[in-house]
C-alpha positions in Angstrom: 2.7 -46.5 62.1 3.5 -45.7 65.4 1.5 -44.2 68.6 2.4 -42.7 71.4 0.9 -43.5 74.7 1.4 -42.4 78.6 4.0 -44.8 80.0 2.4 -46.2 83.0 3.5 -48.4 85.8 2.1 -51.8 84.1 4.6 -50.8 81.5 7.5 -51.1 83.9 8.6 -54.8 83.6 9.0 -54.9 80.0 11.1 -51.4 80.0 13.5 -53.5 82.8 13.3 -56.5 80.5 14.7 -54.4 77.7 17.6 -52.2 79.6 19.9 -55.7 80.0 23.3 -54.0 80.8 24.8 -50.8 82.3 26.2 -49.7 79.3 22.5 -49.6 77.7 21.4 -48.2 80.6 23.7 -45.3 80.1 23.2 -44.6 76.4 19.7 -44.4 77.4 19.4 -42.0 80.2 23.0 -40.9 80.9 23.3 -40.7 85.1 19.6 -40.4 85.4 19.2 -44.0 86.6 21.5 -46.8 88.2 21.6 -50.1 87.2 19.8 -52.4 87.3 16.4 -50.5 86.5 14.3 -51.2 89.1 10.3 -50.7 90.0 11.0 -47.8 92.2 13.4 -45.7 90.4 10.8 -45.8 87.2 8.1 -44.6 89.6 10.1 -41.7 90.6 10.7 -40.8 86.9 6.9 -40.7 86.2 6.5 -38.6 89.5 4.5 -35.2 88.2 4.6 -36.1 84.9 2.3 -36.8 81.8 -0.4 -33.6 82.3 -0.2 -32.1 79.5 -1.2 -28.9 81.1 0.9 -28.5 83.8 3.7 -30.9 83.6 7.3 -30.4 82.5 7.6 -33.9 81.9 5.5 -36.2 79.1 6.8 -39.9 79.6 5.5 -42.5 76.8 5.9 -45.9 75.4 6.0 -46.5 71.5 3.1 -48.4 70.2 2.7 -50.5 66.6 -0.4 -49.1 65.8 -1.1 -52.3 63.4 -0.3 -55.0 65.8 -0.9 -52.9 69.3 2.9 -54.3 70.2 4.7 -51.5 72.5 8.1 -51.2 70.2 9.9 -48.4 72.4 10.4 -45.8 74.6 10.9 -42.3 74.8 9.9 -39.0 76.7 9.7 -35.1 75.8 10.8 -33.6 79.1 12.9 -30.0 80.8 9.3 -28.6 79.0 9.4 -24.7 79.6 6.7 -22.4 78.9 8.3 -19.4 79.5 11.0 -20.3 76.8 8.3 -22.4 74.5 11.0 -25.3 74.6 11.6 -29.0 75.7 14.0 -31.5 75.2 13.7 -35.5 73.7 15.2 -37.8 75.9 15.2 -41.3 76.8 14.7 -42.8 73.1 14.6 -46.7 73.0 13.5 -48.7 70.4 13.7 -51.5 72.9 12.3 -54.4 71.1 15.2 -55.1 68.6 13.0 -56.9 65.7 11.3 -53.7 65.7 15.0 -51.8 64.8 15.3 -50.8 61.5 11.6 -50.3 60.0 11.4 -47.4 60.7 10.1 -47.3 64.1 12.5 -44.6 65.9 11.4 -42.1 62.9 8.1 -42.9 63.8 8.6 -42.0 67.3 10.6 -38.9 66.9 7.8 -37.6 64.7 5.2 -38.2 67.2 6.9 -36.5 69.8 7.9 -33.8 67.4 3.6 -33.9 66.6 2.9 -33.2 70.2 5.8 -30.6 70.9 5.2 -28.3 68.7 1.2 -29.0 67.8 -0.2 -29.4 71.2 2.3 -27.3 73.4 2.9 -24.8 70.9 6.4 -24.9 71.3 9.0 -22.7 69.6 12.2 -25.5 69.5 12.9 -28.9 70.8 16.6 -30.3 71.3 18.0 -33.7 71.9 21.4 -35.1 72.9 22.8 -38.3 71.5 26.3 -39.8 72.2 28.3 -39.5 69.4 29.0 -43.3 68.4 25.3 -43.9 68.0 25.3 -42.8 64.3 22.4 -45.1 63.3 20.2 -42.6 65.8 22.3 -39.4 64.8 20.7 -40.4 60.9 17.0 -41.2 62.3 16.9 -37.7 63.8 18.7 -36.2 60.5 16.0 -38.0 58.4 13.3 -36.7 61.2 14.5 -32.9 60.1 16.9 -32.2 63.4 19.7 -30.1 62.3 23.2 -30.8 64.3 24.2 -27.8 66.8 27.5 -28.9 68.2 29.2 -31.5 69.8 29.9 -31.4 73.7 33.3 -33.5 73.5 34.1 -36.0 76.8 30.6 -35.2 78.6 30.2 -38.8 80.4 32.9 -41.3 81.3 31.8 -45.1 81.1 34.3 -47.1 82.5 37.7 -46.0 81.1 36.4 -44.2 78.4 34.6 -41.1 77.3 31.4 -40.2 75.3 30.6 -37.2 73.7 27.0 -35.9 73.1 26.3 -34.5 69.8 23.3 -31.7 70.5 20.6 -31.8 67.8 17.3 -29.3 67.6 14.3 -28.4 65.4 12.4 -25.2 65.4 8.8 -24.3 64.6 9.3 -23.1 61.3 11.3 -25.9 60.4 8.9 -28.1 61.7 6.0 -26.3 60.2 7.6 -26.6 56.5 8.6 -30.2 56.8 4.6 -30.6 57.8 3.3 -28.6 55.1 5.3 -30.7 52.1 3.7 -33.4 53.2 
């Protein structure tokens, strides 16, 4: 099972240890960050954030509640009260023996938990380039329905990526909960 906990600055060197190569870095946070990942540019991404009062920001790292290992990465952030809507971003199951048990699922419903139990929010969207189909099903399995595809969004290198948009709402959140 997987926890989600504040990110934190102790938690800095093993998020750098994990992003090894710009193109990673990229898939991750799109132009957010330059590589390499450094100290300094993380503490400006936690600037303001993690209140869950008053932020529009909620950064964590992915915990295995069984063993206490942090697994991965990811943040619920663009939070807006007036529209009762945020956005995932930033998902990383960084430690790659973790990948494929189930750990990003875990994740996304955690976040998913918090967005729409503790902020009381109406929908929550995520982008995900387009060639990352082995996230594109996690988020399917999670419940996200597909809302479009925003075609040649970023270029890396010589090439383009597209970002296929993905969201849940209440409701659908609500009945997925209440099967369970």
């Amino acid at each position: 099972m997987i926890q989600l906990e504040y990110f934190t600055p102790a938690d800095f060197p093993q998020l750098i240890s994990w992003i090894h190569d710009p193109q990673l870095l990229q898939s991750w946070s799109g132009a957010l960050f330059s590589f390499p990942l450094t100290e300094s540019s993380l503490a400006w991404y936690l600037e303001g954030t993690n209140d869950l009062q008053e932020s529009d920001a909620l950064v964590y790292k992915a915990v295995e509640s069984k063993t206490g290992e942090v697994v991965g990465h990811i943040s619920l952030g663009g939070i807006s009260r007036k529209n009762n809507s945020a956005r995932i971003s930033r998902v990383l199951v960084g430690n790659t023996t973790a990948r494929g048990r189930g750990v990003c699922q875990g994740m996304i419903k955690a976040i998913l938990k918090i967005g729409f139990e503790d902020l009381g929010l109406h929908r929550i969207d995520l982008g995900v380039y387009d060639f990352n189909t082995a996230a594109i099903r996690c988020y399917e399995k999670c419940g996200l329905k597909q809302d479009g595809i925003m075609r040649d969004i970023l270029k890396h290198g010589n090439e383009y990526w597209s970002l296929v948009e993905m969201s849940m709402l209440e409701h659908e959140w609500r009945e997925l909960r209440d099967k369970k």
